[in-house]
C-alpha positions as a Markdown table, in Angstrom:
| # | Residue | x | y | z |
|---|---|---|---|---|
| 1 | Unk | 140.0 | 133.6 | 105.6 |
| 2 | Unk | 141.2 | 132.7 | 102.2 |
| 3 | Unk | 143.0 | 129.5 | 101.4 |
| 4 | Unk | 146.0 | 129.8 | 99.7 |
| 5 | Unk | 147.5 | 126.9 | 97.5 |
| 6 | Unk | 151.2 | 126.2 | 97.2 |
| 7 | Unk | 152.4 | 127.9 | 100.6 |
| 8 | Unk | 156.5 | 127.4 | 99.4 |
| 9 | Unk | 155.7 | 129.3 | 96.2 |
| 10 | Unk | 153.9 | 132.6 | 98.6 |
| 11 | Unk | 157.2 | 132.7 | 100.6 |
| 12 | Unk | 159.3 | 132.3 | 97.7 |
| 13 | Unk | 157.8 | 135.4 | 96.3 |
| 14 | Unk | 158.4 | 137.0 | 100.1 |
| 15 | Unk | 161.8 | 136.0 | 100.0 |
| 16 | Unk | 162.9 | 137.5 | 96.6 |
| 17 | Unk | 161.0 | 140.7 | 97.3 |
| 18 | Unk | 163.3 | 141.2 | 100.6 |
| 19 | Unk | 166.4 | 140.5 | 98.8 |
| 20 | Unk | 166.4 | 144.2 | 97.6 |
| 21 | Unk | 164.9 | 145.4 | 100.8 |
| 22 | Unk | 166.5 | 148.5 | 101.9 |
| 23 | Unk | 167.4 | 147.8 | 104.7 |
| 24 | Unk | 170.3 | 146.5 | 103.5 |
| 25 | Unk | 171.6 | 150.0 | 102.3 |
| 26 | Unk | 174.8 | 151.7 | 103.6 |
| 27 | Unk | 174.9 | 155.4 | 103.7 |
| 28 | Unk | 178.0 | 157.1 | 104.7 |
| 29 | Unk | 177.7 | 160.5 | 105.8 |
| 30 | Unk | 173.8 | 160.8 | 105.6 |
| 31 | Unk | 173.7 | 163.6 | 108.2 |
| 32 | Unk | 176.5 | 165.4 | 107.1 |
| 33 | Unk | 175.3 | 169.2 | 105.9 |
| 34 | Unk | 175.7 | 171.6 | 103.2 |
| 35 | Unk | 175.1 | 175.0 | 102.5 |
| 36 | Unk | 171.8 | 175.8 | 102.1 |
| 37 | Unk | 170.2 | 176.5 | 98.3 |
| 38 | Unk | 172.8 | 173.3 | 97.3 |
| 39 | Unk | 171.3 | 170.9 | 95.1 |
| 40 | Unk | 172.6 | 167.9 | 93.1 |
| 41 | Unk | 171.7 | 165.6 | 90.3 |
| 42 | Unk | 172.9 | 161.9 | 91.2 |
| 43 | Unk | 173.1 | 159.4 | 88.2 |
| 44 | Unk | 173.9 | 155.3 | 90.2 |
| 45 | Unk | 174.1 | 152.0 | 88.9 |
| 46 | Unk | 174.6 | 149.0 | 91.2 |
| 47 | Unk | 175.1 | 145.5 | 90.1 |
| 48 | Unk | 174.5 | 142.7 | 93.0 |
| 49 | Unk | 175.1 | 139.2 | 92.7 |
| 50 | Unk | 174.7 | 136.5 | 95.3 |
| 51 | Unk | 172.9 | 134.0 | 97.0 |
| 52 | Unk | 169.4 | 134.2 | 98.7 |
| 53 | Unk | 168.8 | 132.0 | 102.4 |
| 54 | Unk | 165.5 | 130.8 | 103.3 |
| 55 | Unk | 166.6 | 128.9 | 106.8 |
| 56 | Unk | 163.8 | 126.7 | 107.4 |
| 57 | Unk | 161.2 | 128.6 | 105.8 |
| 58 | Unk | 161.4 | 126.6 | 102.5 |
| 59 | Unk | 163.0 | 123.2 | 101.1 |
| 60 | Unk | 164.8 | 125.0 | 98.3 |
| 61 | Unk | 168.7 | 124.7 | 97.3 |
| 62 | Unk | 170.6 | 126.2 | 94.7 |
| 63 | Unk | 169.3 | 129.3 | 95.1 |
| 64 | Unk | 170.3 | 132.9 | 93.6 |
| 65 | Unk | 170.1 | 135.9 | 92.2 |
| 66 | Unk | 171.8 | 138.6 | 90.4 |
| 67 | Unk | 170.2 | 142.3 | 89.5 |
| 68 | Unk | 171.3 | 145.3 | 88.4 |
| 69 | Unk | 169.8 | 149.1 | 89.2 |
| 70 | Unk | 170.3 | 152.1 | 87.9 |
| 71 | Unk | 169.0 | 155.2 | 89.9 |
| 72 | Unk | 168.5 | 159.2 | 89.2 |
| 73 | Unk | 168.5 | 161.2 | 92.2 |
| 74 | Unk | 167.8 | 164.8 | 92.8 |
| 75 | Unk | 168.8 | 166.5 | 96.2 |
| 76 | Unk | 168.5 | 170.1 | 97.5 |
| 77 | Unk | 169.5 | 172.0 | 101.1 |
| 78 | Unk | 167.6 | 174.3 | 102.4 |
| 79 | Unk | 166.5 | 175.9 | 105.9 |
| 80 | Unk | 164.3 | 174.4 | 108.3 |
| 81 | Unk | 163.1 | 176.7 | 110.8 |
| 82 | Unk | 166.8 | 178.1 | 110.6 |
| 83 | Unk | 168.0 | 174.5 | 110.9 |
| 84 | Unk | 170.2 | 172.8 | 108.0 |
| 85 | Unk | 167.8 | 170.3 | 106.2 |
| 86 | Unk | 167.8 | 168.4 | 103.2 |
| 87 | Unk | 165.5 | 166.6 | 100.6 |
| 88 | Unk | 166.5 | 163.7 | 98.3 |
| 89 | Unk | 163.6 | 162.1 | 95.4 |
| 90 | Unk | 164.8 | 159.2 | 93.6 |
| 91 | Unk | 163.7 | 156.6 | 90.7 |
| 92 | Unk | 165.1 | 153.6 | 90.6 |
| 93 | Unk | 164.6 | 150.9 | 87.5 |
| 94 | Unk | 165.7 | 147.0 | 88.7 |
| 95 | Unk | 166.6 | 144.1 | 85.7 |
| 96 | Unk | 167.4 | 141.0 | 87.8 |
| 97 | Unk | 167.1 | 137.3 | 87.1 |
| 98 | Unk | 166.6 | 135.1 | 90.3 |
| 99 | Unk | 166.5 | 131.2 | 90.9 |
| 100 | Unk | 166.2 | 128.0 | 93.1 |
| 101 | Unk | 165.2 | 124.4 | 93.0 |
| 102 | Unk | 162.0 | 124.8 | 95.1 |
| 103 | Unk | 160.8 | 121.0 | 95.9 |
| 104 | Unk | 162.7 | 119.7 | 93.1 |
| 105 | Unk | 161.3 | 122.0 | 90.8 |
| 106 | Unk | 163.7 | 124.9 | 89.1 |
| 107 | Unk | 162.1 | 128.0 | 89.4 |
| 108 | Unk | 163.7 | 131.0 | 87.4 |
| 109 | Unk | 162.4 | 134.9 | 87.1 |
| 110 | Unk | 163.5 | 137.6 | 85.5 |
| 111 | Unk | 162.2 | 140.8 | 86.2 |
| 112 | Unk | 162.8 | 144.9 | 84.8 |
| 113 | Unk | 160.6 | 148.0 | 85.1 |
| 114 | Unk | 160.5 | 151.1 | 87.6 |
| 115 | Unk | 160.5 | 150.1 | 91.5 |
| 116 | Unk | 159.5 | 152.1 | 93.7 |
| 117 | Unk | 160.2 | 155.6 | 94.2 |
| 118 | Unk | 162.3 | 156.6 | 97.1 |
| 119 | Unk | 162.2 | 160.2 | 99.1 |
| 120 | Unk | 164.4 | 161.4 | 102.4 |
| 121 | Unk | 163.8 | 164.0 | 104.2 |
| 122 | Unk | 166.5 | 165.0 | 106.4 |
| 123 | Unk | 166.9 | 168.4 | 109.2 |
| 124 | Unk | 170.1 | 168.7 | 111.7 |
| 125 | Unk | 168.6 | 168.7 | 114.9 |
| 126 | Unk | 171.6 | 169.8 | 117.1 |
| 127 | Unk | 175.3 | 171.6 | 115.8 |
| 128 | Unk | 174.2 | 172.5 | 112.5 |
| 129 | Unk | 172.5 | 176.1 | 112.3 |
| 130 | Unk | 171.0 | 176.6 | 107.8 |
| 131 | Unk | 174.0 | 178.4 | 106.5 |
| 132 | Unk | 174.8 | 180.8 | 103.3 |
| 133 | Unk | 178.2 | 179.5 | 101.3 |
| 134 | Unk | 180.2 | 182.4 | 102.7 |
| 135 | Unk | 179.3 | 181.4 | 106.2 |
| 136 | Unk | 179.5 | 177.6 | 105.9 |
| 137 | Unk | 183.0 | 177.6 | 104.2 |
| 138 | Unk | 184.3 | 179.4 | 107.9 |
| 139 | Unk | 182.3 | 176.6 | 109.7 |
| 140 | Unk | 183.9 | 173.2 | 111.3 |
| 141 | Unk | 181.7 | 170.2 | 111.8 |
| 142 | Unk | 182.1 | 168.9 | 115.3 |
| 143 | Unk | 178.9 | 166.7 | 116.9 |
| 144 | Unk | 175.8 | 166.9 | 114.5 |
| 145 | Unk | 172.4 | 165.0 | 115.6 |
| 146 | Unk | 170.2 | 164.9 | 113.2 |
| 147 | Unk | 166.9 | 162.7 | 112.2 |
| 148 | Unk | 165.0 | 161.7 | 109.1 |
| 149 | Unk | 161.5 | 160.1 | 107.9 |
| 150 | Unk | 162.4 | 157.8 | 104.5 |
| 151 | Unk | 159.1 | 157.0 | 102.2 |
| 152 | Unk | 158.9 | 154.2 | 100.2 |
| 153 | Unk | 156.0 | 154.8 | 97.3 |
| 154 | Unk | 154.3 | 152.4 | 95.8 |
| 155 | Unk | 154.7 | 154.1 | 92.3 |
| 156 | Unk | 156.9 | 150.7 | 90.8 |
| 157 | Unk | 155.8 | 148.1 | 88.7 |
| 158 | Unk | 153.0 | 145.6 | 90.3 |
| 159 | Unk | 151.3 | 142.2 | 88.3 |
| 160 | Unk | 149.5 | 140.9 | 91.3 |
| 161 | Unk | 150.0 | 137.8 | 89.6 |
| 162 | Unk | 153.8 | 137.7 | 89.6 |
| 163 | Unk | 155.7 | 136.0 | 92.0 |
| 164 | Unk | 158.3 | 138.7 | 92.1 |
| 165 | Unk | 157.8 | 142.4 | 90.9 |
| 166 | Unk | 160.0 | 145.2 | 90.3 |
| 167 | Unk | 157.4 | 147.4 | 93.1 |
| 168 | Unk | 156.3 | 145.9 | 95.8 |
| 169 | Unk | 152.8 | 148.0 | 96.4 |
| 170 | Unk | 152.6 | 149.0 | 99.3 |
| 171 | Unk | 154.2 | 152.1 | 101.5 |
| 172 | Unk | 157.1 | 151.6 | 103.8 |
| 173 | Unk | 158.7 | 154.3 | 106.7 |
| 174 | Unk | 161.8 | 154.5 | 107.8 |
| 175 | Unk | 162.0 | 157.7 | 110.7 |
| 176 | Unk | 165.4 | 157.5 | 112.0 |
| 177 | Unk | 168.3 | 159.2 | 114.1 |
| 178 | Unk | 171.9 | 159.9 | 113.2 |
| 179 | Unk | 174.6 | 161.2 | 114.8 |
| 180 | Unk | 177.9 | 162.3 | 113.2 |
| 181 | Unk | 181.1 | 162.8 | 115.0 |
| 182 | Unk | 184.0 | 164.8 | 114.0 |
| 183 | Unk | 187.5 | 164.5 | 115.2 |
| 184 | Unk | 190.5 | 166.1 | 112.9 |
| 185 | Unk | 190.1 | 164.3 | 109.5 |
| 186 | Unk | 187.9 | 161.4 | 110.9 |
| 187 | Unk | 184.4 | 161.1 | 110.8 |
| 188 | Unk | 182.5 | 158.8 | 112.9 |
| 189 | Unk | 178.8 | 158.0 | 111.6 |
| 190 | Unk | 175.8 | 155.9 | 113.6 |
| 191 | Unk | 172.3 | 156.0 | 112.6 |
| 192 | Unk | 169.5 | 153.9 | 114.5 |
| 193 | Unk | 165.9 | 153.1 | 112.4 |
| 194 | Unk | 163.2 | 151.2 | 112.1 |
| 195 | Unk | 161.5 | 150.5 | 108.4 |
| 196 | Unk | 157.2 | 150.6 | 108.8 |
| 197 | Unk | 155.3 | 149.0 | 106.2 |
| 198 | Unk | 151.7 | 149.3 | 105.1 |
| 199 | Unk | 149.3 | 145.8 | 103.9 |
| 200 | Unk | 150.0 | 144.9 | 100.2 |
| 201 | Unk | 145.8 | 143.6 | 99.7 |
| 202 | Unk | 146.9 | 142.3 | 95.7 |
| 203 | Unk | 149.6 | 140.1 | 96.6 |
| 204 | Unk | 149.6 | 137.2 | 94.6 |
| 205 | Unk | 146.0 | 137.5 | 93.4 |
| 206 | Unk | 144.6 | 135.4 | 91.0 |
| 207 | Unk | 148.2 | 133.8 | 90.3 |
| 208 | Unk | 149.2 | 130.3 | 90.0 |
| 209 | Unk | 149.7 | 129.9 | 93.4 |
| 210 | Unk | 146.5 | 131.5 | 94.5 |
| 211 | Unk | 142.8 | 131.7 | 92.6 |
| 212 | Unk | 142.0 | 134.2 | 95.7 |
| 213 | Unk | 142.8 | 137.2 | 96.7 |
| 214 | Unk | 145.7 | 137.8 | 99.6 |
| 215 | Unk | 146.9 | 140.2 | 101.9 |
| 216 | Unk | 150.6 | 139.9 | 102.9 |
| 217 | Unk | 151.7 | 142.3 | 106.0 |
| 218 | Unk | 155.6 | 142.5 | 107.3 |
| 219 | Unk | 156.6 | 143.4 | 110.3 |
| 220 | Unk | 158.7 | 146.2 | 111.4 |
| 221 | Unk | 162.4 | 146.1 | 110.8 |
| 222 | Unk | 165.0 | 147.5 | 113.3 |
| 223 | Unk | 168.4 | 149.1 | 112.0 |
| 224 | Unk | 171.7 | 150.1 | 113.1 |
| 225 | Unk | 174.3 | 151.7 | 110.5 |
| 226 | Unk | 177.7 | 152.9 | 111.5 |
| 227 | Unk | 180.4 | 153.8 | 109.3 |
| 228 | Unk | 184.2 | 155.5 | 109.6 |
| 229 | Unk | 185.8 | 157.8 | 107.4 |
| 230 | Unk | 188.6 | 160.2 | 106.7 |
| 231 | Unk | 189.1 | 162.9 | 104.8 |
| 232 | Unk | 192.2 | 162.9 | 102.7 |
| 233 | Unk | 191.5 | 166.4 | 101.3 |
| 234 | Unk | 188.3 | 168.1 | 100.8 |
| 235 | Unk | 185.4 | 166.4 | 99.2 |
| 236 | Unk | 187.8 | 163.0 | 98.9 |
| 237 | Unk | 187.4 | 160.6 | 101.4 |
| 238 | Unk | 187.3 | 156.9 | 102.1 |
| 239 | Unk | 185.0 | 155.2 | 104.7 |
| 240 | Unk | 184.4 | 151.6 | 106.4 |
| 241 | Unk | 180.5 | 150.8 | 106.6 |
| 242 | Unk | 178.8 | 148.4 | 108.4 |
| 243 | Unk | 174.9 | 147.5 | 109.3 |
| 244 | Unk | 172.4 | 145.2 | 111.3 |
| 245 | Unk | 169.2 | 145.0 | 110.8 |
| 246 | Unk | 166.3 | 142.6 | 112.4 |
| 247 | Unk | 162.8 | 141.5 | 112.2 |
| 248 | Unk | 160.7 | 141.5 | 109.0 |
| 249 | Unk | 158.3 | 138.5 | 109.8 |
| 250 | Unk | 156.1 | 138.3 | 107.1 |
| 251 | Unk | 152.2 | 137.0 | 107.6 |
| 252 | Unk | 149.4 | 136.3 | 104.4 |
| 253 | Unk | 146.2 | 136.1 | 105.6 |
| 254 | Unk | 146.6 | 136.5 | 108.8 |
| 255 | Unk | 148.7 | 133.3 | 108.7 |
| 256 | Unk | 152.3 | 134.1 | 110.2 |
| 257 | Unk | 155.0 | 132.4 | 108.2 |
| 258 | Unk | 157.8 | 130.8 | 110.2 |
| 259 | Unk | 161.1 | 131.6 | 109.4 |
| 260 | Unk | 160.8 | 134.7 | 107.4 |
| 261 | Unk | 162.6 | 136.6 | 110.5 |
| 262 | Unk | 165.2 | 138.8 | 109.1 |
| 263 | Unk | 168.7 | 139.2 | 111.5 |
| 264 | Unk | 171.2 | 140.5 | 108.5 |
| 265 | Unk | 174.3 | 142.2 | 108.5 |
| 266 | Unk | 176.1 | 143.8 | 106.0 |
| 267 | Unk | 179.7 | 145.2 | 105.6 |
| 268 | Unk | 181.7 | 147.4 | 102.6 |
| 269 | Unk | 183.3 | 150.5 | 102.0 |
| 270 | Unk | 183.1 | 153.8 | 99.8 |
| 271 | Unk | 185.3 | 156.1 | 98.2 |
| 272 | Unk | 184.5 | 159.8 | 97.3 |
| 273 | Unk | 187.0 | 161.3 | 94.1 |
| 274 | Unk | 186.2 | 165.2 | 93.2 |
| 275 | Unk | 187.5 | 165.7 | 89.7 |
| 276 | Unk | 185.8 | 169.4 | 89.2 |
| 277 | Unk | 184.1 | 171.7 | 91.8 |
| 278 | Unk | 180.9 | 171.0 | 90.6 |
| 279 | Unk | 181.2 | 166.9 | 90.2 |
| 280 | Unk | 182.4 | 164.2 | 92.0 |
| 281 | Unk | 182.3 | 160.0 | 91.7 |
| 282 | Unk | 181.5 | 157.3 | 94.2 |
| 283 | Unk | 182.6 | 153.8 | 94.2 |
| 284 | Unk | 181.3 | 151.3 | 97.2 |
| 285 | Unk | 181.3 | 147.5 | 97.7 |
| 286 | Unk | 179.3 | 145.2 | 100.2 |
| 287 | Unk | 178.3 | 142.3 | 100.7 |
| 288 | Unk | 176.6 | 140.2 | 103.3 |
| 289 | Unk | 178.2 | 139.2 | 106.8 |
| 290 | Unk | 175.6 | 137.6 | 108.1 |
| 291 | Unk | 172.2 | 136.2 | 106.6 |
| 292 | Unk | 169.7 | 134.3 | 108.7 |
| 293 | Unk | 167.1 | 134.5 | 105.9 |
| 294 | Unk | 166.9 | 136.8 | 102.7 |
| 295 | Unk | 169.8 | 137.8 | 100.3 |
| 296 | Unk | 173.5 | 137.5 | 101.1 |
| 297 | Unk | 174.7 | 139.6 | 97.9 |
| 298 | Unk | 177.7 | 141.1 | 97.2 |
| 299 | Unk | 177.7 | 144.7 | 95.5 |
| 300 | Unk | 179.2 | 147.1 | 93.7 |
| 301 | Unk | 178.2 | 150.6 | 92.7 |
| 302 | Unk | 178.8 | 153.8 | 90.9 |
| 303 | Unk | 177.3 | 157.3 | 90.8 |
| 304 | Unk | 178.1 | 160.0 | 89.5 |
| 305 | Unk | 176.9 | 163.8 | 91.1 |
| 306 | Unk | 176.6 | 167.1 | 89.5 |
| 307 | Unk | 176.6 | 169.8 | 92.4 |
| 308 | Unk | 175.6 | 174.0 | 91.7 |
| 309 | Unk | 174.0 | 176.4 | 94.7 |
| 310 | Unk | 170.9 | 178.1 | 93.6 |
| 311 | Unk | 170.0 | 181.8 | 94.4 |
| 312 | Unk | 169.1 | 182.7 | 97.6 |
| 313 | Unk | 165.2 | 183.4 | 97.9 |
């Protein structure tokens, strides 16, 4: 087993890298459908500033962060064994500064470069037949069930010897089930997941804090996600979010770290404003409930969609 040197500054490094996990995301109306052959461009930007907990897992006050990241997404519809599915790719970049007094000592990072790559695929599993245009405008959403496997690539940014990086090399999963309910102009959203991650074996390597090499693994992450909405006139909406997520114990070496158990919540809420039939703006806010142990940030976020159907095969 390797020795590892500092201990506080390992979990640190833990600590800052779950303050952008994605498990804190809200997603309103991820299982909703369109026609099929629909694709978008998405252009984001979310600022987040806030404070990061570490319970008893470290003896560090004063600590905070504050990052910024701007995403460009790409989504298209299509059929799925005559089901309504969906694909989303994104790239996000991440500029962040991030600080704490860690055993007297003031620590501050700063950190920019590509993180890792994110892709969704999504298929309605019940109420939700693949549609043309001319047949999905006559349609009405009542009960959709649908389910989805998330991948988290390790295609970011890595210095093994950097106590926080903008990717976080390794792969996370994130299969999940969503149900969305229907009734007049309300919408009613619940999703239930659980995030998988893969060993990162260059964590830390050759660093200040460690002359050997290290293997951190996390454990699995729960989720629950529910959100209400209503639809003020088509494509314009408002919605309530809220999510829980829990677990996320983190290990290095085979040596289990106490306190790094993640039992977060976050609340917030989005607004959807068409201004053309092709494009459309999104404006959300959160921010952290409940922390036990990570990031309790509050957030605020733009994007901006460009939306045209493609021919038919």
């Amino acid at each position: 087993m390797n020795r590892v040197s500092r201990t506080p500054g390992l979990i640190f490094g833990i600590c800052l890298a779950s303050c952008i996990c994605r498990a804190q995301d809200l997603r309103p109306r991820a299982y909703v459908i369109t026609p099929v052959h629909l694709n978008a461009v998405i252009l984001s930007y979310s600022f987040s500033d806030g404070s990061i907990f570490f319970g008893t897992a470290l003896p560090i006050t004063n600590d905070s962060g504050r990052y910024s990241v701007p995403s460009i997404s790409y989504y298209h519809s299509f059929s799925f064994f005559k089901r309504s599915a969906n694909f989303t790719a994104s790239l996000p970049y991440v500029v962040g500064n991030f600080q704490g007094v860690l055993s007297g000592k003031e620590e501050k990072i700063y950190r920019s470069g590509l993180t890792d790559s994110v892709y969704r695929l999504s298929v309605n599993l019940m109420g939700a037949p693949a549609m043309a245009p001319p047949k999905f405008a006559k349609w009405r959403q009542r009960t959709l069930v649908g389910a989805s496997i998330q991948v988290v690539a390790p295609t970011g940014q890595y210095t093994s010897g950097h106590l926080v990086n903008p990717g976080f090399n390794r792969w996370a999963f994130k299969p999940e089930i969503g149900l969305s309910q229907r009734w007049g102009n309300w919408l009613l959203d619940a999703y239930a997941g659980v995030w998988l991650y893969t060993a990162n074996t260059n964590y830390l390597t050759n660093s200040q804090f460690s002359k050997s090499r290290n293997t951190l693994t996390q454990d699995p992450i729960g989720s629950i996600e529910m959100h209400l909405s209503y639809d003020f006139k088509p494509r314009l909406w408002a919605s309530v979010d809220g999510n829980y997520w829990y677990g996320g114990s983190t290990t290095v070496n085979n040596v289990f770290k106490t306190g790094t158990l993640q039992a977060n919540s976050r609340i917030g809420g989005t607004v959807a404003i068409p201004f053309t039939n092709h494009q459309s703006v999104k404006f959300s806010y959160s921010t952290g409930s409940y922390t036990r142990y990570g990031g309790a940030f509050q957030t605020v976020a733009v994007a901006w969609q460009y939306t045209w159907l493609g021919r038919p095969e």
